[in-house]
One Martini backbone bead per residue (centre of mass of N, CA, C, O) as a GRO file, in nm:
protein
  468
    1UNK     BB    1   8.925   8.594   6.926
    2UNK     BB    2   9.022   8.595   6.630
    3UNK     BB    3   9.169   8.782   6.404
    4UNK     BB    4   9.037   8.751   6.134
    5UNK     BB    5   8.789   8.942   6.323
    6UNK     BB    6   8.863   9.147   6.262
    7UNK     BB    7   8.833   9.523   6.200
    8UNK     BB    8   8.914   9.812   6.055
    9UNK     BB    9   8.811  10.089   6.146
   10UNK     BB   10   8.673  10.313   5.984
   11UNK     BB   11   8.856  10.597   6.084
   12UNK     BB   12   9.131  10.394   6.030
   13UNK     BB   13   9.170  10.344   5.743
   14UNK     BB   14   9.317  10.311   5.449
   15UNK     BB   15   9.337  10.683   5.300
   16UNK     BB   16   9.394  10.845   4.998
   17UNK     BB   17   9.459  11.123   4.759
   18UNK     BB   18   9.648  10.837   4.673
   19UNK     BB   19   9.680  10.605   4.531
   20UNK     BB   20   9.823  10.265   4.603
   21UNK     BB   21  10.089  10.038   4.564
   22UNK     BB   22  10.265   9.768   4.579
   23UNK     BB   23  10.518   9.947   4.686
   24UNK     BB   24  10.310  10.239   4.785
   25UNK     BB   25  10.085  10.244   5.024
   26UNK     BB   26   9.872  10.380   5.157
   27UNK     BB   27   9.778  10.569   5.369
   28UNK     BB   28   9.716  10.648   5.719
   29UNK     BB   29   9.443  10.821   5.851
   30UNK     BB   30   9.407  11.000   6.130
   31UNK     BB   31   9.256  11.069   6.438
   32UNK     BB   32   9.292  11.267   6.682
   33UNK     BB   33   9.063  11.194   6.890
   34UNK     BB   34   9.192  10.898   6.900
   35UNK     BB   35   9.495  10.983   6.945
   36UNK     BB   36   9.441  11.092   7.255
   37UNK     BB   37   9.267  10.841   7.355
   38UNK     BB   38   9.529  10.659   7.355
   39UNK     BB   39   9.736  10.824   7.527
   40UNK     BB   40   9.587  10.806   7.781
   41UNK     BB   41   9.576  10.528   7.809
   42UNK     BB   42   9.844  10.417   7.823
   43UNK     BB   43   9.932  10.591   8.018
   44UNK     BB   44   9.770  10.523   8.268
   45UNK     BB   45   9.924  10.259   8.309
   46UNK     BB   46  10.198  10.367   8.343
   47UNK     BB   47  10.104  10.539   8.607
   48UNK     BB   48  10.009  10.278   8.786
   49UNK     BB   49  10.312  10.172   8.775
   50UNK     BB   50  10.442  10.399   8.930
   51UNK     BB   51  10.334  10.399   9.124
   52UNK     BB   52  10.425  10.162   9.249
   53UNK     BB   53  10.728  10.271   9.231
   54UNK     BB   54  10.699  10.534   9.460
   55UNK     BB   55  10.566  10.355   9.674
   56UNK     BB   56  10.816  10.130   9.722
   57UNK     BB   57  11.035  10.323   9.765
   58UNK     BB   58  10.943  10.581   9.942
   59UNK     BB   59  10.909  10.304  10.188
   60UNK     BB   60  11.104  10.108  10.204
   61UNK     BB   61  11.161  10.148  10.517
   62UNK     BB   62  10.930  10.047  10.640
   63UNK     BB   63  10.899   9.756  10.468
   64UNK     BB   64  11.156   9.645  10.642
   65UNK     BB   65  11.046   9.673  10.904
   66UNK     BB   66  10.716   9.492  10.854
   67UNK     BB   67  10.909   9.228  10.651
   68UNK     BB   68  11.178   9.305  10.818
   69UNK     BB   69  11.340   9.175  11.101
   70UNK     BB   70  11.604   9.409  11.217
   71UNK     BB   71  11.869   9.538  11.340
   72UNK     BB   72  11.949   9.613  11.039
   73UNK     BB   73  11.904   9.870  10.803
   74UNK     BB   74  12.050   9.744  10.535
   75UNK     BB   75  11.921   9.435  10.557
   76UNK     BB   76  11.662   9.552  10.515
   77UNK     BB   77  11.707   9.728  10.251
   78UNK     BB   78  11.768   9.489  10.093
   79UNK     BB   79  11.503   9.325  10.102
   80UNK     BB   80  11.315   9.480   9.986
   81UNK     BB   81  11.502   9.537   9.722
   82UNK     BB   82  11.450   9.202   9.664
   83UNK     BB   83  11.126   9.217   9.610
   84UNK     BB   84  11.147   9.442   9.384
   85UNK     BB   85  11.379   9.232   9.200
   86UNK     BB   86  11.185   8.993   9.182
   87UNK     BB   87  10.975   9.112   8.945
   88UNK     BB   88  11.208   9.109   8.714
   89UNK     BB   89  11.258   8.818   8.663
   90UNK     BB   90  10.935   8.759   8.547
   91UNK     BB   91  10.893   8.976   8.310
   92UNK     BB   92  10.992   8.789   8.086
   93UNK     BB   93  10.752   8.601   8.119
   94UNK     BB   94  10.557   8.766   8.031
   95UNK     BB   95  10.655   8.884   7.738
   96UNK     BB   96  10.596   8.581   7.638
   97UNK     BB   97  10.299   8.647   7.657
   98UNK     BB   98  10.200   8.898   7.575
   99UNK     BB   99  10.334   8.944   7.346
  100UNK     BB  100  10.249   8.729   7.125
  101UNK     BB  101   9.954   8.835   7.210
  102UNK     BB  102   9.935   9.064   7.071
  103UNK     BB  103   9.989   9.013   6.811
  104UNK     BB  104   9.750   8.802   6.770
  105UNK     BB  105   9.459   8.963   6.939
  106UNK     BB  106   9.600   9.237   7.039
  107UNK     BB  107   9.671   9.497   7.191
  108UNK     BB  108   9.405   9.609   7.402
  109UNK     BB  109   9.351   9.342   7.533
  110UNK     BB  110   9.627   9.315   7.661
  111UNK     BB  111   9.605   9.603   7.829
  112UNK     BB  112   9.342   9.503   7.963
  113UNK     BB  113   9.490   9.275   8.151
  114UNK     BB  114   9.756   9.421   8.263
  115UNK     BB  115   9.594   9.601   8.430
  116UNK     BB  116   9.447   9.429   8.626
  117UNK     BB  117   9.710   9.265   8.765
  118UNK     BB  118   9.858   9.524   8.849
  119UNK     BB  119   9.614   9.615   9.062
  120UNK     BB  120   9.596   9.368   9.214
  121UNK     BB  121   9.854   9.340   9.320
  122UNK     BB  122   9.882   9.613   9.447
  123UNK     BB  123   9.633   9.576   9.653
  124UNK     BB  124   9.742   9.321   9.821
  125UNK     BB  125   9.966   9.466   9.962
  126UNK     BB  126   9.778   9.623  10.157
  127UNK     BB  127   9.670   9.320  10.292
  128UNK     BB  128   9.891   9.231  10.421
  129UNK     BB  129  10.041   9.113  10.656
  130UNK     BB  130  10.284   9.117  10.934
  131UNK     BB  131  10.539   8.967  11.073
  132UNK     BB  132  10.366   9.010  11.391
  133UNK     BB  133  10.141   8.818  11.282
  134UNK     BB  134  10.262   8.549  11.059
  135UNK     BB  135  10.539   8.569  10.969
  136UNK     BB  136  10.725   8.445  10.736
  137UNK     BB  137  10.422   8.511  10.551
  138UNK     BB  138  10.485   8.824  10.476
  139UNK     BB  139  10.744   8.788  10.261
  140UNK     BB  140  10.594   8.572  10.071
  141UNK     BB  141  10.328   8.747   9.980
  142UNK     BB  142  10.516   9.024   9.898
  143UNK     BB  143  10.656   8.838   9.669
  144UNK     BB  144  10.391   8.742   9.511
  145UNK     BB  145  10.259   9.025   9.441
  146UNK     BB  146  10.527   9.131   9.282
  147UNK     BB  147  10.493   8.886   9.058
  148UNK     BB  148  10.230   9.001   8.941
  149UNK     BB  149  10.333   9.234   8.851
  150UNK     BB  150  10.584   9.168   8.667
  151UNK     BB  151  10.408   8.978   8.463
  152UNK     BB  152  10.264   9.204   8.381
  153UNK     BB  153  10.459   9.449   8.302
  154UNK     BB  154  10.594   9.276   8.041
  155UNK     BB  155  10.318   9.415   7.882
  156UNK     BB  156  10.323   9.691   7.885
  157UNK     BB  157  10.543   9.895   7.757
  158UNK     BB  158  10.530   9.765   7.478
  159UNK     BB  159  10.212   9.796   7.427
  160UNK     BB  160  10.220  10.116   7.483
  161UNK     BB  161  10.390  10.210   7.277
  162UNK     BB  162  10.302  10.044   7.029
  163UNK     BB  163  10.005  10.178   7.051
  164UNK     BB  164  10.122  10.461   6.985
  165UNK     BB  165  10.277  10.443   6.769
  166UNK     BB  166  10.017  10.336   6.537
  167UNK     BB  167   9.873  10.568   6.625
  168UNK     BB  168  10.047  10.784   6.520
  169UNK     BB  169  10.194  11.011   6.344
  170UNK     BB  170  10.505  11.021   6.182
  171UNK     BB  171  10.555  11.369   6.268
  172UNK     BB  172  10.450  11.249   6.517
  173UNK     BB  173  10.561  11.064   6.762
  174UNK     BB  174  10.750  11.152   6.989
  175UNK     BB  175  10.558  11.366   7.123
  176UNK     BB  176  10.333  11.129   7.193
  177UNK     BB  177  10.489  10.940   7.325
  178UNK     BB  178  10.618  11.100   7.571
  179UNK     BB  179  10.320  11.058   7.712
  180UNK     BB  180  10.425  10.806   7.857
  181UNK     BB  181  10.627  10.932   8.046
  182UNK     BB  182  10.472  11.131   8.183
  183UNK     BB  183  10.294  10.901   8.320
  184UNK     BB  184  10.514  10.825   8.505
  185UNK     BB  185  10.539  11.080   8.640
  186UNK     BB  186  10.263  11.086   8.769
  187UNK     BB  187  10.267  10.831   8.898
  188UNK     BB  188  10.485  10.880   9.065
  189UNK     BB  189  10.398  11.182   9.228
  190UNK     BB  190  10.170  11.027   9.349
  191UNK     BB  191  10.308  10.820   9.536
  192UNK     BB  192  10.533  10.959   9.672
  193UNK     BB  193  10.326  11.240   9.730
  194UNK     BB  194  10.217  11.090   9.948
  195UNK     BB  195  10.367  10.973  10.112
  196UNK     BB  196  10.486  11.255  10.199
  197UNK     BB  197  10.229  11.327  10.334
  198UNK     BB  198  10.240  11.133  10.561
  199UNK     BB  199  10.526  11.158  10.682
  200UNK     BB  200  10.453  11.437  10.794
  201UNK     BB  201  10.121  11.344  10.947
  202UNK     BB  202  10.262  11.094  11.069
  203UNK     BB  203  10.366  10.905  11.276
  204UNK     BB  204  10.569  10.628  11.293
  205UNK     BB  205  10.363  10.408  11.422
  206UNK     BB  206  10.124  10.457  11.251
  207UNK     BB  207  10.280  10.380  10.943
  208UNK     BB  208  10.345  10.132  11.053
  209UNK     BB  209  10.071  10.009  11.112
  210UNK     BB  210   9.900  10.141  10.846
  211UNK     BB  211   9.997  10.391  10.626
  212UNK     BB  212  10.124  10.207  10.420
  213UNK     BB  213   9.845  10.094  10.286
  214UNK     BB  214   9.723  10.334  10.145
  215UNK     BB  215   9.843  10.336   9.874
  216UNK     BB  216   9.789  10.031   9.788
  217UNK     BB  217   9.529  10.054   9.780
  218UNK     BB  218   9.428  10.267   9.550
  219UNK     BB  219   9.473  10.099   9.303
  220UNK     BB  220   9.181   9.967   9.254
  221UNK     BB  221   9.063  10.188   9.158
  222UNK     BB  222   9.259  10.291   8.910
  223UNK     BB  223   9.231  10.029   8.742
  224UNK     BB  224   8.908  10.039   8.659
  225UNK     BB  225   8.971  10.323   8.501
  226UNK     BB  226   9.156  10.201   8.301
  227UNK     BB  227   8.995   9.964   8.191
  228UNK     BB  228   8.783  10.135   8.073
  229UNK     BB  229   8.952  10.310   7.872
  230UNK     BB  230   9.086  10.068   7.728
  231UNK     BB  231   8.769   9.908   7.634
  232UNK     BB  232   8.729  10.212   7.421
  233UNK     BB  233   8.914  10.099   7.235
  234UNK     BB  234   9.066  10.094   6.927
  235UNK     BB  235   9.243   9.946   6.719
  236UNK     BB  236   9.497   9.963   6.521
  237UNK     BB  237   9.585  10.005   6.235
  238UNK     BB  238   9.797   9.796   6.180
  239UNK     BB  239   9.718   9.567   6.273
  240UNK     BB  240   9.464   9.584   6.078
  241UNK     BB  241   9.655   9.501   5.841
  242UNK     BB  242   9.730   9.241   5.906
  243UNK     BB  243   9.462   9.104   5.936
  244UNK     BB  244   9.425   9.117   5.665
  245UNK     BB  245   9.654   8.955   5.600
  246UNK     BB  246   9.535   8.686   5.706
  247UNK     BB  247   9.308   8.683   5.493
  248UNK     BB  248   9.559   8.580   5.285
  249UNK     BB  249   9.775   8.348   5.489
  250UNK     BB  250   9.849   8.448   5.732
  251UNK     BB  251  10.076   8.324   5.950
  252UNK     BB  252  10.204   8.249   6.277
  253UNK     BB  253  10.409   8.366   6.474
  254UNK     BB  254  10.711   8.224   6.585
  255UNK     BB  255  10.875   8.323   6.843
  256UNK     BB  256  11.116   8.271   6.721
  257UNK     BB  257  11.154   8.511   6.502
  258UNK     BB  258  11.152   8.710   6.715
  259UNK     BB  259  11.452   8.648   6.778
  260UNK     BB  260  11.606   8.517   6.508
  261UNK     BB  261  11.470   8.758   6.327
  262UNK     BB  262  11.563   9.029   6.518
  263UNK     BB  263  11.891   9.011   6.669
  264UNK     BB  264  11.994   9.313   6.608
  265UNK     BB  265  11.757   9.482   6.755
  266UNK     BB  266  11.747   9.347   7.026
  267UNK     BB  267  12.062   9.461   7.096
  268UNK     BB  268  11.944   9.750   7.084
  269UNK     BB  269  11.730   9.730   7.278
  270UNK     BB  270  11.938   9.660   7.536
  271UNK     BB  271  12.080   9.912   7.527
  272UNK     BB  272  11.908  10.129   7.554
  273UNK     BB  273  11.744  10.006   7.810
  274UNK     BB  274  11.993  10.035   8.003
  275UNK     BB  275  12.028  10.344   7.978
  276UNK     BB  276  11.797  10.402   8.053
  277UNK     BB  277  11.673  10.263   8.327
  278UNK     BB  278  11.953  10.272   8.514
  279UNK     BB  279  11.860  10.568   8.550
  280UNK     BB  280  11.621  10.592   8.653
  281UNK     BB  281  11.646  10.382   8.906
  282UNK     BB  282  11.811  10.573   9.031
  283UNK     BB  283  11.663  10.851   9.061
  284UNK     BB  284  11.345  10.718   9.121
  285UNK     BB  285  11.424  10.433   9.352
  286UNK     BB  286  11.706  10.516   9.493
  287UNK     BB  287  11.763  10.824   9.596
  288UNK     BB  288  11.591  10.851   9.843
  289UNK     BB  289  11.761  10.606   9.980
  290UNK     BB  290  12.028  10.754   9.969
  291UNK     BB  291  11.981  11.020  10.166
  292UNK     BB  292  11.861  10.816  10.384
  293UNK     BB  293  12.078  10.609  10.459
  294UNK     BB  294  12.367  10.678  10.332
  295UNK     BB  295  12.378  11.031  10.423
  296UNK     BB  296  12.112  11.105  10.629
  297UNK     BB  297  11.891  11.259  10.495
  298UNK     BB  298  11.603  11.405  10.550
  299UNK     BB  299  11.344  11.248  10.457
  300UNK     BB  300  11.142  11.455  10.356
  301UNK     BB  301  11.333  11.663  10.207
  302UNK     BB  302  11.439  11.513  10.016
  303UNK     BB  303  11.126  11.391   9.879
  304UNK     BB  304  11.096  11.693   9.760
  305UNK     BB  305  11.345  11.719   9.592
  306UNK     BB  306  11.286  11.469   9.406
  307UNK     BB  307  10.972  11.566   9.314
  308UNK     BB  308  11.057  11.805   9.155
  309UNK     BB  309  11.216  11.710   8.941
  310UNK     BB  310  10.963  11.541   8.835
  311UNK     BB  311  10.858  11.793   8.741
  312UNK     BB  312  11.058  11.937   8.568
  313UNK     BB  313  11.029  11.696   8.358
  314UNK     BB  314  10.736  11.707   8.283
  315UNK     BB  315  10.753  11.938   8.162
  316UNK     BB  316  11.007  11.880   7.916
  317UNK     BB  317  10.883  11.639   7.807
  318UNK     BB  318  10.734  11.707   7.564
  319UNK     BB  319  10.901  11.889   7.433
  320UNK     BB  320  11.123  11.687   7.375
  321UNK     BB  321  10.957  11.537   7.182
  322UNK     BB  322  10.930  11.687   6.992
  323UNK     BB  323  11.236  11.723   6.905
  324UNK     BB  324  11.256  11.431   6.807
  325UNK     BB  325  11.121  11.538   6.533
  326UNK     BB  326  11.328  11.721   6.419
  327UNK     BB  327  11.616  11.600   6.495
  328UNK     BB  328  11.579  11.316   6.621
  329UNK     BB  329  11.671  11.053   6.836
  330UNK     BB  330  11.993  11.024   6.822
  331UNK     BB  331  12.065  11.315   6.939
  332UNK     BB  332  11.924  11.304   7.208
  333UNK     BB  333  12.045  11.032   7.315
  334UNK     BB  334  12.359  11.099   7.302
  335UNK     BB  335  12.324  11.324   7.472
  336UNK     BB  336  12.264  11.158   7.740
  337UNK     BB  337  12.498  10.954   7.727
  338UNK     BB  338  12.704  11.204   7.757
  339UNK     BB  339  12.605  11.337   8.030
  340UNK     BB  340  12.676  11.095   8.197
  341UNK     BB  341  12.951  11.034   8.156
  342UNK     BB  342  13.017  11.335   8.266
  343UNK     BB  343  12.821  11.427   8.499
  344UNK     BB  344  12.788  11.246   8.705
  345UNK     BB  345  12.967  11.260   8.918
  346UNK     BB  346  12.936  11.583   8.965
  347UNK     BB  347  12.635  11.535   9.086
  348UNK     BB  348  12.722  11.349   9.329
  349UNK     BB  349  12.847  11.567   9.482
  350UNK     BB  350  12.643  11.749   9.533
  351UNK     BB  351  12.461  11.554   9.673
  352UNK     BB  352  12.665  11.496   9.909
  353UNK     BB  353  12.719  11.722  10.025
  354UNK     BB  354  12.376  11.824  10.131
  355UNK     BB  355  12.260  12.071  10.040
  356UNK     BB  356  11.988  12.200   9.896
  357UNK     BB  357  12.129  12.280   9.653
  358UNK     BB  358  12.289  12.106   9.573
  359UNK     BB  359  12.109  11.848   9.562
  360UNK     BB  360  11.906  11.989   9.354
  361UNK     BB  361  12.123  12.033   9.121
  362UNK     BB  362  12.183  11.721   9.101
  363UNK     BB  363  11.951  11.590   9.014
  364UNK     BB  364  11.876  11.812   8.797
  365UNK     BB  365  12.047  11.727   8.628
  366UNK     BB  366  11.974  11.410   8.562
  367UNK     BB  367  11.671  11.462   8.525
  368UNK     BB  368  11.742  11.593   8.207
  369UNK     BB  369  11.902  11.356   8.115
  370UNK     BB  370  11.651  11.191   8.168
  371UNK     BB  371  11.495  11.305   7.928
  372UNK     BB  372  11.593  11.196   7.666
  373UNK     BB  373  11.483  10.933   7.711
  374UNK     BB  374  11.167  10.996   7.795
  375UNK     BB  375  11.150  11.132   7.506
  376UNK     BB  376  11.254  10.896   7.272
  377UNK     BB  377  11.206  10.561   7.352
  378UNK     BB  378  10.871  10.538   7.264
  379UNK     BB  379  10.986  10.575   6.932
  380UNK     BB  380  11.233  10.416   6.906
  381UNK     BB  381  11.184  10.079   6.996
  382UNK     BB  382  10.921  10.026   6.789
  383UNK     BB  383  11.145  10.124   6.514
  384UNK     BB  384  11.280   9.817   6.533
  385UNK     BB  385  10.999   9.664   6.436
  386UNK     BB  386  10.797   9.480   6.287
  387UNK     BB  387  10.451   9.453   6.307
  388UNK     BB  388  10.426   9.135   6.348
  389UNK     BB  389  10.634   9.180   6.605
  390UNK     BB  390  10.646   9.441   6.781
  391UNK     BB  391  10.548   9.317   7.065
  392UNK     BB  392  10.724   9.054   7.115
  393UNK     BB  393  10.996   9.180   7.072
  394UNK     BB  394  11.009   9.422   7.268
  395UNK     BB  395  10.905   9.228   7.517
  396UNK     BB  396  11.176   9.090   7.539
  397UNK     BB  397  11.414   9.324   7.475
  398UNK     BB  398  11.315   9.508   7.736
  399UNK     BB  399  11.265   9.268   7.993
  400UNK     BB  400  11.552   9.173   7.986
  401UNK     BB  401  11.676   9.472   8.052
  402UNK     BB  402  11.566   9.512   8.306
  403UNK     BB  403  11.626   9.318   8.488
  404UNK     BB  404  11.935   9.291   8.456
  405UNK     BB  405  11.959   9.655   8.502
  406UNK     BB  406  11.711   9.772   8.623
  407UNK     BB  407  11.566   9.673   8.871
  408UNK     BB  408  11.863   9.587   9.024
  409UNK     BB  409  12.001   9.844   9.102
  410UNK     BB  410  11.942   9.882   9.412
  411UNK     BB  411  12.059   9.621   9.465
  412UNK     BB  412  12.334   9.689   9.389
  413UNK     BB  413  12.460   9.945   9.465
  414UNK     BB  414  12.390   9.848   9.778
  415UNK     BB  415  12.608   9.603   9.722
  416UNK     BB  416  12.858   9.791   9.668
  417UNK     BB  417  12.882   9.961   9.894
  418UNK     BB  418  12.896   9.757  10.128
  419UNK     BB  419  13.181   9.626   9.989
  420UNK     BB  420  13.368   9.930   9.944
  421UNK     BB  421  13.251  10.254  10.047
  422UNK     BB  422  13.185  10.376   9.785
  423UNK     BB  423  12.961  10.668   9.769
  424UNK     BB  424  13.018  10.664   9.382
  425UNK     BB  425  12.865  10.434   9.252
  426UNK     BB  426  12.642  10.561   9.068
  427UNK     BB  427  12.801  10.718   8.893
  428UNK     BB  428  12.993  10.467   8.763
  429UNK     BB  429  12.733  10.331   8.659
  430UNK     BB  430  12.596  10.532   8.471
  431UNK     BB  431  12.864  10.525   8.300
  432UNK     BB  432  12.839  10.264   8.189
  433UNK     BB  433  12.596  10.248   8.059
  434UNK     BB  434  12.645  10.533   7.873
  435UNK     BB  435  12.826  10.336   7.691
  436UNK     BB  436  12.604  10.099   7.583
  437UNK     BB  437  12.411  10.338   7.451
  438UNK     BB  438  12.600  10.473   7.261
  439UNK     BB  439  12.650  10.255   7.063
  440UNK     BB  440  12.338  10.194   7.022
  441UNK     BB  441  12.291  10.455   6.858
  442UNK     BB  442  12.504  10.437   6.651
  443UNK     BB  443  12.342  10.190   6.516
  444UNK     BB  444  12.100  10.314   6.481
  445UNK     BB  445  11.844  10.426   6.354
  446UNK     BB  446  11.632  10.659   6.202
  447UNK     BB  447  11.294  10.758   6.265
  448UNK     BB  448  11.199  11.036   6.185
  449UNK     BB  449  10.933  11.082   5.991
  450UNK     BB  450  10.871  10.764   5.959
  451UNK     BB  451  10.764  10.480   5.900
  452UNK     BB  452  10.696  10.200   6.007
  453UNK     BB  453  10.792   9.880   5.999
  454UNK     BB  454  10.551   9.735   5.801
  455UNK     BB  455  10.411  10.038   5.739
  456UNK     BB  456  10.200  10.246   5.686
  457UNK     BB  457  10.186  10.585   5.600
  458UNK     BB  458  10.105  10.872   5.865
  459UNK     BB  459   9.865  11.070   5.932
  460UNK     BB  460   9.693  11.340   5.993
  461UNK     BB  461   9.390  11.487   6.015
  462UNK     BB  462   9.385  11.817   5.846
  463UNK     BB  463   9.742  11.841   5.768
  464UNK     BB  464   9.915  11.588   5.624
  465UNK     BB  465   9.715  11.541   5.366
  466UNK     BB  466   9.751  11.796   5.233
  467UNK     BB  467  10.037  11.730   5.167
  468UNK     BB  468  10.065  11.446   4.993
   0.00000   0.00000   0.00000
């Protein structure tokens, strides 16, 4: 279906207790109830991808048995994290079909297809035989499967922030994206948190054997139920405005225009997105493995360890959100990028200690800090980007940070460790980020309680309409 034939749903057009004029368009008011199923629907797509990397983060020493068999534990767990970023390599990939197409056809169709990619890829991984039943072609198919993930992925993150942003009303913008990492840590904590209930029920090989494949066969019933609620969904009030104006001669925006006609935003959305994600990936998909090939610590309770943290992540990152709303995003994010870049040593020496409260007070303090990106990214990506380029655009340089700096870091982390021995690298690496975004914090607009570009001011109804 063309865009031309798209329309504006009822309950979200333009509607202002004061017409607008040519230089003030009408605000857009928006339904709390249509806006609340919007971003758990967007959330669910997130939360759906985090499973799939808490648990092939947290069973990679498995995966690395099952798939890559050596006598070295190192060059397993190298082969499993390459096979991991491999995944991000097709990603930009994906960002240049997904985004361009999320622009032209509509945003939820393409989360909506994104979504299915998605789960169909995590289901196959449960099905894959392994390297003893039908030799190389095991690390094949499961690096094929990780690639259909990938491509998919492309468009996901990019999409559901956009989501959730065109529906937010501009006060809340903040508060409401930050529900979108909500589920990720949601989706990660469910991943991981099977994964260590087997590995404390199952025997080790019992695990090698088959408990490996039940976290990723559940993706298909997860898939299932997010496809629905993503088809349940009415496009965004912004969409709809564009859609409007195509209707008056508006032609297919293209490619270029995406990207050199953007590429201020683009090179802050690198800048943002590689201090966001390195560390991100750093906590979420290699510390456990850190703890446990690196450091020799206990698998079990390192992984009770990490899941507390991103408990307590969960918790405060609504809270973080509405301050985003507050203060601006950008005292937010600087606040962590300046924390990352003195605190990283402090917190990797505790967490090398080995004991229990040491590791746990190392661990979470990265983790409060990496809260500070994951409370305030969602509402400030896409408000780099105006609204007819802003999912092509945001998935290109998104997708393209991801690849190259976030995806790949357990696997650089892992052969810096294995070049020099030095068992500082993680803290390093965090900190050389920490600089790269905070340039980029410095550079960008704040963006909070503002209308995005290219977008009129969002109200929601029953509350800032009365105030307009």
């Amino acid at each position: 279906m063309s865009t031309a034939s798209v329309a504006a749903p009822p309950s979200l057009r333009k509607t202002s207790p004061r017409a607008g004029t040519a230089h003030t368009p009408a605000p857009t008011v928006t339904d709390p109830a249509l806006v609340r199923r919007a971003v758990k629907a967007a959330a669910l797509g997130n939360a759906m991808e985090w499973f799939d990397f808490g648990v092939y983060s947290y069973i990679a020493v498995t995966l690395g048995k099952v798939f890559f068999p050596s006598g070295n534990p190192t060059a397993q767990l190298l082969s499993t994290f390459g096979a991991f970023a491999a995944a991000f390599l097709v990603r930009p990939l994906g960002g240049l079909v997904f985004g361009p197409l999320g622009d032209r056809v509509g945003r939820q169709k393409v989360l909506a297809l994104t979504m299915i990619m998605m789960a169909a890829g995590t289901f196959a991984i449960g099905l894959v035989p392994s390297y003893a039943t039908i030799g190389v072609g095991a690390p094949v198919l499961l690096l094929a499967a990780r690639l259909v993930q990938g491509f998919s992925t492309g468009g996901e993150y990019a999409g559901a922030s956009t989501f959730i942003a065109e529906y937010a009303p501009d006060k809340r913008r903040g508060f409401l994206g930050s529900w979108l990492e909500f589920g990720t840590l949601a989706g990660y904590i469910g991943g991981a948190g099977l994964v260590t209930l087997m590995t404390a029920l199952l025997s080790s090989e019992d695990l090698l054997s088959w408990g490996w494949r039940v976290p990723f066969l559940i993706a298909g019933p997860m898939g299932l139920i997010g496809l629905y609620l993503r088809m349940r969904l009415e496009e965004t009030p912004a969409f709809a405005a564009e859609v409007a104006k195509a209707e008056t001669g508006r032609t297919k925006v293209p490619l270029r225009e995406m990207v050199t006609g953007q590429w201020r935003a683009l090179l802050l959305c690198v800048g943002l997105v590689l201090v966001f994600n390195v560390t991100d990936y750093m906590l979420l998909s290699y510390m456990p493995s850190y703890l446990t090939s690196e450091l020799g610590y206990d698998a079990t309770h390192g992984l009770v360890v990490v899941l507390g943290v991103m408990v307590l992540m969960m918790v405060v990152q609504p809270f973080a959100g509405a301050l985003t709303d507050r203060v601006g995003r950008r005292p937010v994010i600087a606040a962590g990028c300046a924390g990352f870049l003195v605190l990283s040593v402090p917190a990797l020496l505790l967490i090398r200690d080995g004991g229990l409260l040491a590791v746990a007070a190392g661990l979470g303090a990265l983790g409060l800090l990496l809260v500070c990106f994951t409370a305030a990214m969602p509402s400030a990506l896409p408000a780099l980007f105006p609204t007819r380029v802003r999912y092509g655009s945001l998935s290109i340089g998104f997708n393209v940070s991801v690849s190259l700096f976030g995806g790949t870091t357990p696997l650089v982390v892992t052969a810096l460790i294995g070049a020099t021995g030095d068992m500082m690298m993680p803290a390093y690496y965090m900190m050389a980020a920490a600089v790269v975004g905070g340039f980029a914090v410095w550079r960008m607009a704040e963006s909070a309680g503002r209308p995005l570009p290219g977008s009129a001011p969002s109200l929601e109804a029953g509350t800032d309409r009365e105030e307009a």
